[in-house]
C-alpha positions in Angstrom: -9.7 -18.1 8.0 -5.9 -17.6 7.1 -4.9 -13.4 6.9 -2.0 -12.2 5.2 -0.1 -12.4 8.8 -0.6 -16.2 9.4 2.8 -17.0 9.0 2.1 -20.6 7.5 0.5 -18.6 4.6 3.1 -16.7 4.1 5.6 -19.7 4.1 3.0 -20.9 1.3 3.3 -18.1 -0.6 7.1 -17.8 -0.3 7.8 -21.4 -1.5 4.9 -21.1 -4.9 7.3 -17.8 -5.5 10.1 -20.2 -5.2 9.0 -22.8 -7.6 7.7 -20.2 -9.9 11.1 -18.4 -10.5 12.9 -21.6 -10.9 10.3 -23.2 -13.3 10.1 -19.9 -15.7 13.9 -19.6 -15.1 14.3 -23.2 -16.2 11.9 -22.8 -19.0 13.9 -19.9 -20.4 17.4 -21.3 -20.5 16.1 -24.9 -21.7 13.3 -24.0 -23.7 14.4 -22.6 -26.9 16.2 -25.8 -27.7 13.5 -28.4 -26.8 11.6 -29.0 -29.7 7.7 -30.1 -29.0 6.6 -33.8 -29.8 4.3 -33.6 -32.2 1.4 -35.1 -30.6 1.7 -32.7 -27.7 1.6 -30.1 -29.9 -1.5 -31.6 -31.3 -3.4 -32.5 -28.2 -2.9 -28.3 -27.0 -4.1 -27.7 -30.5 -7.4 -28.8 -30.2 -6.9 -27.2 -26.6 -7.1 -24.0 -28.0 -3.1 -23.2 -27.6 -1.1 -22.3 -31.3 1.6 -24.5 -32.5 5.0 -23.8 -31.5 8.3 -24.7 -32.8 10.1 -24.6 -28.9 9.1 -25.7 -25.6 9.8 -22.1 -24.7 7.3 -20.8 -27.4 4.8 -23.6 -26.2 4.7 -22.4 -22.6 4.1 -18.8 -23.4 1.0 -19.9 -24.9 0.3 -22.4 -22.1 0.5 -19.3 -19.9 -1.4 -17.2 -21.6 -4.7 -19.7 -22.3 -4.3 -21.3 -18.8 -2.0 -19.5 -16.1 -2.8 -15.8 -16.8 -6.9 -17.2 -16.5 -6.2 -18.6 -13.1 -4.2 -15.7 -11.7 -6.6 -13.0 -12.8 -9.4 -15.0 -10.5 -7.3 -14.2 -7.7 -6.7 -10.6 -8.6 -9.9 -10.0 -9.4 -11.2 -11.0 -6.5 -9.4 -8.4 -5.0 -10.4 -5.8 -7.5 -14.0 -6.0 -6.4 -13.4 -5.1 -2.8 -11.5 -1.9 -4.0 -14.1 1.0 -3.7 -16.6 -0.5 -0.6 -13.3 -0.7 1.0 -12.2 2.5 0.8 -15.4 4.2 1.7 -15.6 2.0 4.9 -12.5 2.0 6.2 -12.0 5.7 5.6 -15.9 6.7 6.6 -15.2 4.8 9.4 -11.8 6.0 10.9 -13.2 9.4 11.0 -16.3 8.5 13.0 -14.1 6.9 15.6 -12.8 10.0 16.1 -16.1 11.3 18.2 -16.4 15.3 18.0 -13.5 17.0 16.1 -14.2 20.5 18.8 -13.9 17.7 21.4 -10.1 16.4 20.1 -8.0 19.4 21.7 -4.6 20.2 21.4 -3.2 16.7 21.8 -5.6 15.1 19.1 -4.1 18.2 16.9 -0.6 17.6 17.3 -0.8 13.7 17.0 -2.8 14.1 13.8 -0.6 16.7 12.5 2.2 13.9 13.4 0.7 11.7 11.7 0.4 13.2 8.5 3.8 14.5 8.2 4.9 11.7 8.6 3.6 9.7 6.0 4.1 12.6 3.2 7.4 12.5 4.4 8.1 8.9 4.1 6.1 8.8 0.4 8.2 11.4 -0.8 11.6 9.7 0.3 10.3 6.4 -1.7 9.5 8.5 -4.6 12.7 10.5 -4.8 14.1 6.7 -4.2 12.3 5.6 -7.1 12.7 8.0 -9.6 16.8 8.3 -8.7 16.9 4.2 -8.8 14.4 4.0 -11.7 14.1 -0.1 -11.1 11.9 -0.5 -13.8 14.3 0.8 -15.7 16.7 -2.7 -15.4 13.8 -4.2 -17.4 14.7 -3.9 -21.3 12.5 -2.0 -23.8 11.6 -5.2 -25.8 10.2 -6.6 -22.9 8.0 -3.6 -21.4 6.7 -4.0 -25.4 5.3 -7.1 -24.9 3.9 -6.4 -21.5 1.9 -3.2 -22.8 1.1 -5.7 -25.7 -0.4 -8.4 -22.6 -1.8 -6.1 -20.5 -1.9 -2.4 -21.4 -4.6 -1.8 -24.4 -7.2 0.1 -21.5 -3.8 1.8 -19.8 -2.8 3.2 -23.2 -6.4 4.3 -24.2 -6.3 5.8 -20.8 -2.8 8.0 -21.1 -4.3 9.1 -24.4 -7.8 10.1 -23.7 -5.5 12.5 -20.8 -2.7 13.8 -22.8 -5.4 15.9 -24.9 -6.9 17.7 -21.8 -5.5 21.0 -20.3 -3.2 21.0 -17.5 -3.7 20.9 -14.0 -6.0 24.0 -12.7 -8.9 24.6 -9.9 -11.6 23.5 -12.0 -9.8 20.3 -13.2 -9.0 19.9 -9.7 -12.9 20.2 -8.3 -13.7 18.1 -11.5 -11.5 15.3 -10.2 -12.8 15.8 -6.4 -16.1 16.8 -6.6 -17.8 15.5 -10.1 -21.2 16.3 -11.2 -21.9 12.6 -11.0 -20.5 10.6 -8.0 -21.6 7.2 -9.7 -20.6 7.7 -13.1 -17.5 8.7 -11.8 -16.9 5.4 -9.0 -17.7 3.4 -12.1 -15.2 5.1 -14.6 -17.3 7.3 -16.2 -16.5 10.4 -15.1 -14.4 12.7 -17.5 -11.5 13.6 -14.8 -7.9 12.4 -16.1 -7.3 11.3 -12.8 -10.1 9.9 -11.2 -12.4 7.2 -9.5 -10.8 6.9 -6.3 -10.7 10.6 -5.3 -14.4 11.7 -5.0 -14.7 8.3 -3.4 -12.2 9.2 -0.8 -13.6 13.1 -0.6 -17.3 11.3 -0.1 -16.4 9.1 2.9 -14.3 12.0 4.5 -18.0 13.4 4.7 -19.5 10.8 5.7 -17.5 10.9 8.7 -17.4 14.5 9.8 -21.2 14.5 9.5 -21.2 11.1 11.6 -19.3 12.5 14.1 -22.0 15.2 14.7 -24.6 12.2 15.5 -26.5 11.3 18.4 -24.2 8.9 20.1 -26.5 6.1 19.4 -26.9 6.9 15.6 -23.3 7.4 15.4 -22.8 4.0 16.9 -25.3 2.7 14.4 -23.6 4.1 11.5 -20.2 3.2 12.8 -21.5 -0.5 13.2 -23.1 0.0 9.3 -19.5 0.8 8.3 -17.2 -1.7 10.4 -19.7 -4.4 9.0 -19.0 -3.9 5.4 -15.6 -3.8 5.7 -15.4 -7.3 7.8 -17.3 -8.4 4.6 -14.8 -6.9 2.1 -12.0 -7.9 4.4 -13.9 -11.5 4.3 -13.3 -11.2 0.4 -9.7 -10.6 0.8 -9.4 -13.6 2.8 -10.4 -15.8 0.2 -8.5 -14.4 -2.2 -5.5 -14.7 0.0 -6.1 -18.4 0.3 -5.5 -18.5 -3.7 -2.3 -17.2 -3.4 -0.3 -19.5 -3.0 -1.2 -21.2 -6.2 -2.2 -17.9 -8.2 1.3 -16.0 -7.5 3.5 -19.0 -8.7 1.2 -18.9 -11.8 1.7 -15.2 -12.4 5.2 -15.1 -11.6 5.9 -17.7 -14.2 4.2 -16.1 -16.6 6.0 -12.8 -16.2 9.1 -14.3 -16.4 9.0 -16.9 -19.6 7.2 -13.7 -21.5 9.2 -10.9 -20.3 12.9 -12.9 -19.5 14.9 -13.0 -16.5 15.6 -9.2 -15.9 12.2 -8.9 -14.1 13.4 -10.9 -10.9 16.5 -8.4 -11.3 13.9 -5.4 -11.2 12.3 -6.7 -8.5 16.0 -7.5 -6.1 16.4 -3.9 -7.0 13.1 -2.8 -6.2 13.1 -5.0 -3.0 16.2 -3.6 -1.7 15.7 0.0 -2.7 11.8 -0.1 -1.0 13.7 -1.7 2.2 16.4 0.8 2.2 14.6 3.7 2.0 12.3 2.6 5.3 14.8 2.0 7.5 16.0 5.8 6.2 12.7 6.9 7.5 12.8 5.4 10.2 16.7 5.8 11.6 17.1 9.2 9.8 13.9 11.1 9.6 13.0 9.8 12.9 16.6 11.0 14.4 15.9 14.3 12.9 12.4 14.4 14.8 14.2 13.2 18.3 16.8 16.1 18.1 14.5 18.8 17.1 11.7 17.7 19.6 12.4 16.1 22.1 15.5 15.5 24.9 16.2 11.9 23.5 19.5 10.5 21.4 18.9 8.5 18.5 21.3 5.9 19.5 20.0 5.9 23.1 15.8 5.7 21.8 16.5 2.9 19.1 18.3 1.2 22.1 15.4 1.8 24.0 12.5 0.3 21.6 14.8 -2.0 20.4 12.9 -5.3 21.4 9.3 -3.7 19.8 11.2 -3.4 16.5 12.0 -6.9 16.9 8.3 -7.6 18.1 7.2 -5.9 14.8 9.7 -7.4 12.3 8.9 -10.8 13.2 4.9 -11.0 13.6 4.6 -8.7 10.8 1.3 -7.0 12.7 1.3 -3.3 14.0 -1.6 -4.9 16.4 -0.3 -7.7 17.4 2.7 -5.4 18.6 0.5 -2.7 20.4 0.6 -4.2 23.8 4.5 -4.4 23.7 4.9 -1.2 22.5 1.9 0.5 25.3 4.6 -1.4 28.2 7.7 0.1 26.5 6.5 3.5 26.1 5.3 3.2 29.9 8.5 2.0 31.4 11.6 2.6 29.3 10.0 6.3 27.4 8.4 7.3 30.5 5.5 8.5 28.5 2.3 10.0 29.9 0.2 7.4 30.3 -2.9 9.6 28.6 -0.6 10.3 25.7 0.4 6.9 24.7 -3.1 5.7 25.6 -4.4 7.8 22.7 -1.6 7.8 20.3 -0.3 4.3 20.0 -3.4 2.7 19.4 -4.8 5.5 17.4 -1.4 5.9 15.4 -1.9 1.3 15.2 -4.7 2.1 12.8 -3.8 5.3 11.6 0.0 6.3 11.3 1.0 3.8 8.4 4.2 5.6 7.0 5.6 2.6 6.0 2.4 1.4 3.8 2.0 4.7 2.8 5.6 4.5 1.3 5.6 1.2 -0.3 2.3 1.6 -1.9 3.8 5.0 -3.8 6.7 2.6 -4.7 4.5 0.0 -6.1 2.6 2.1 -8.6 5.7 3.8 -9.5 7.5 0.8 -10.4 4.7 -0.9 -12.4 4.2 2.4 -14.2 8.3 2.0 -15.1 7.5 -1.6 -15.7 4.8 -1.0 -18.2 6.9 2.3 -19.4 4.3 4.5 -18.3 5.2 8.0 -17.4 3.8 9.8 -14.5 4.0 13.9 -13.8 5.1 15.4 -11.6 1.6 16.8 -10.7 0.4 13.1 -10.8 2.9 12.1 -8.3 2.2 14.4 -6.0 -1.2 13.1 -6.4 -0.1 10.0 -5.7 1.5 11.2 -2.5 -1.7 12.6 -1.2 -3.7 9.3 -2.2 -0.9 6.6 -0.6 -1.2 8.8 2.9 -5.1 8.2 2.6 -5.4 4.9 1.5 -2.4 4.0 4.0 -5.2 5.2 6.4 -8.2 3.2 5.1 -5.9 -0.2 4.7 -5.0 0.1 8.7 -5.3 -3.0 10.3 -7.1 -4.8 7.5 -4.6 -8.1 7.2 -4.1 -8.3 3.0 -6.2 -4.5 2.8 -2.8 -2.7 1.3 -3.7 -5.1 -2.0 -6.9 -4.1 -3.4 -6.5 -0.9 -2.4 -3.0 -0.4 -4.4 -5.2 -2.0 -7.2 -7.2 1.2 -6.8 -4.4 3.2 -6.7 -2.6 1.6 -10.1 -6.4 2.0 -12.1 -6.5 5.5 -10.8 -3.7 6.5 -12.7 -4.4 4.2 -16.0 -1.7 1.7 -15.0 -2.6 -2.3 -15.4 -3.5 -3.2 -12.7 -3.0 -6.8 -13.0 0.9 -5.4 -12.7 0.1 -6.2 -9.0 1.0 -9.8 -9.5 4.8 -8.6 -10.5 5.1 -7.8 -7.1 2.8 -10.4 -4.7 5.9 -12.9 -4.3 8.5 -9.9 -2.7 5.3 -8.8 -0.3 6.0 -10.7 2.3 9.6 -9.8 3.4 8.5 -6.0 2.4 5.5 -6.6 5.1 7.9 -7.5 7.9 9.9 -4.4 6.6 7.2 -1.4 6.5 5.5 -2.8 9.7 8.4 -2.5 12.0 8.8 1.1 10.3 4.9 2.0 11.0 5.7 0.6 14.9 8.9 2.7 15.3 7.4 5.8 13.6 4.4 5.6 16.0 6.1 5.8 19.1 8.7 8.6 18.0 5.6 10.5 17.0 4.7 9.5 21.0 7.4 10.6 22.6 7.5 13.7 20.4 3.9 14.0 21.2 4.6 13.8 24.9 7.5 16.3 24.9 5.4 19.4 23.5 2.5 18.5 25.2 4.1 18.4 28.8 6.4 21.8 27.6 2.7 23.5 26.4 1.2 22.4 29.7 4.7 23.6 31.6 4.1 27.2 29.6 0.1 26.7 30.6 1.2 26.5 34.4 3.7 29.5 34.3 1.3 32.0 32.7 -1.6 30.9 35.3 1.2 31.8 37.8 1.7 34.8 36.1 -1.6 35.9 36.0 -2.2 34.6 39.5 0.3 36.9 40.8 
């Protein structure tokens, strides 16, 4: 079964993109003056499509009856695995975790690693995003007629919140902890901003108490939970075999509707979401090594040069694991119980890179679809990107369903996904080789206060001793 990392499908994927740009491109430059034979016109007719005077006109109709259709199968299909996938993959990376008293000071400092590090790299791509404002280089006559395609529930959504109060403690248990878990997962619930974050609150539960198991029910309940997200992931699969014919469709679409300043939103959007990663991970990274540890940056990149490389190119933090376990061993020098339990555990946890470009995503189909978001929602949105980064770890297409999640938590269309599907690719290669690196600095940084703790440790027995 093909995953989003099979390069072959990503070729496929790549060339549909291809033939959809120049095929909407074409349609819009040639279109308006190619009249439509009249028994075409005729023969769509009784098809269901209107009459049109231009070819142009003709295919916007053709994409709404028949291309828009077959696309939203494909998103769909990913729109159903959305909440079981949360809850297992979060439910169960906590449970892998064993005891929490049992974690000591190194599980501490790794998690709190971990974590900083993803807010951090969230925040950079949304100051990035709100300075380069890419949905901005799409004109207001076009984000019109997308709210007018897509955005009836998004606008009845932004409405039913701008009449509530403003953000206080009981909004904030309302939107964590509602009286109704169900009602809420199913978009009932009266938060403004909602569905995804008791769901998220729930699992975290789920977990902790699982940890506290009998190590055989615990091992039951993690198999219960690794079980339904193979299935879910299953799911994703076969929407990912679609893809290649569903994302040419969409992209077409987009572009005869909304004109030819979406593909320059999206260059700008590409480059801005690949700009800001390797700022992450060359700047915040460098700030790390200097403040933590004895390591240059020049002399570290250097050093983990050829994982970057490994990453980049196979587009799999997993696939990369074993190369980066050898390099931290032989050319960091690394404890061999420290990178033993934070590069595989930072593999399926420390996603700063998907964290970042799934804040990016939602914040540039909100600017697509000229949908303002808070400030208070964006820090929301921070929070949210660093946990679902964690549930979509090592799930190959996870990221997509669960920024569908994302996009419907905040009232955004979440068919706005397929804007973006085509550019995924190269943005994969980009964010994985930022997770790898961002793993083992937060090893080696890791490894530095652990030995200097233990150094302290030894002094004070001496000390003692004496």
């Amino acid at each position: 079964m093909a995953s989003s990392s099979d390069p072959k499908l990503a070729n496929r994927i790549l060339r549909g993109l291809g033939i959809g740009v120049i095929l909407g491109a074409t349609t819009l430059l040639l279109g308006p003056r190619l009249p439509v034979p009249e028994a075409l016109q005729s023969l769509l007719t009784h098809a269901g499509i209107k009459s049109s005077a231009t070819f142009l006109e003709l295919m916007r109709g053709v994409s709404t009856v028949l291309l828009d259709p077959f696309g939203r199968v494909f998103l769909r299909l990913l729109f159903f695995v959305v909440m079981p996938l949360v809850f297992a993959s979060l439910a169960t990376g906590v449970v892998q975790l064993g005891d929490p008293r049992k974690l000591g000071p190194l599980a501490g400092r790794t998690f709190f690693f971990f974590f900083l590090n993803m807010a951090i790299g969230v925040a950079l791509g949304l100051v990035m995003m709100n300075t380069v404002v890419p949905g901005n280089f799409v004109d207001p006559d076009t984000k019109a007629r997308l709210m007018t395609e897509f955005g009836g529930a998004a606008a009845r959504h932004v409405a039913a919140g701008q009449g509530q109060a403003g953000l206080s403690l009981a909004l904030i248990v309302e939107m964590f902890m509602p009286a109704n878990l169900l009602a809420a997962v199913v978009g009932q619930s009266t938060a403004r901003i909602g569905d995804v974050l008791p769901l998220i609150l729930f699992a975290i539960l789920i977990g902790l108490v699982g940890t506290g198991l009998a190590p055989e029910k615990r091992r039951s309940l993690q198999g219960i939970l690794e079980l339904v997200t193979e299935l879910m992931t299953g799911i994703v699969h076969l929407a990912l075999r679609l893809a290649p014919y569903a994302v040419p469709c969409l992209i077409y679409s987009v572009i005869v509707k909304s004109g030819l300043d979406i593909i320059l939103a999206l260059g700008v959007f590409v480059l801005g979401c690949a700009g800001v990663m390797a700022l992450h991970l060359f700047g915040t990274m460098s700030l790390w090594l200097r403040l933590w540890t004895h390591w240059r940056p020049r002399a570290y990149f250097a050093a983990i040069k050829e994982v970057l490389v490994t990453a980049f190119s196979t587009s799999s933090s997993n696939a990369t694991l074993p190369a980066a376990l050898e390099n931290a061993s032989e050319k960091l020098h690394l404890a061999p119980s420290t990178a033993g339990f934070v590069l595989p555990l930072g593999t399926t946890m420390n996603m700063s890179g998907t964290a970042l470009y799934e804040g990016c995503v939602v914040l540039f189909v909100a600017q697509v679809f000229d949908i303002p978001l808070s400030v208070g929602q964006q820090i929301t949105l921070l929070l949210l990107s660093v946990l679902s980064a964690v549930a979509v770890a090592g799930i190959p297409g996870g990221s997509l369903p669960l920024i569908a999640g994302l996009l419907i938590t905040f009232g955004i269309p979440a068919e706005g996904i397929g804007i973006i599907l085509g550019t995924d690719r190269i943005l994969d290669m980009c964010r994985t080789a930022t997770n790898v690196g961002c793993d083992l600095t937060t090893a080696v940084v890791v490894d530095e206060l652990t030995k200097k703790a233990e150094a302290r440790g030894a002094i004070s027995g001496k000390r003692r001793g004496g």
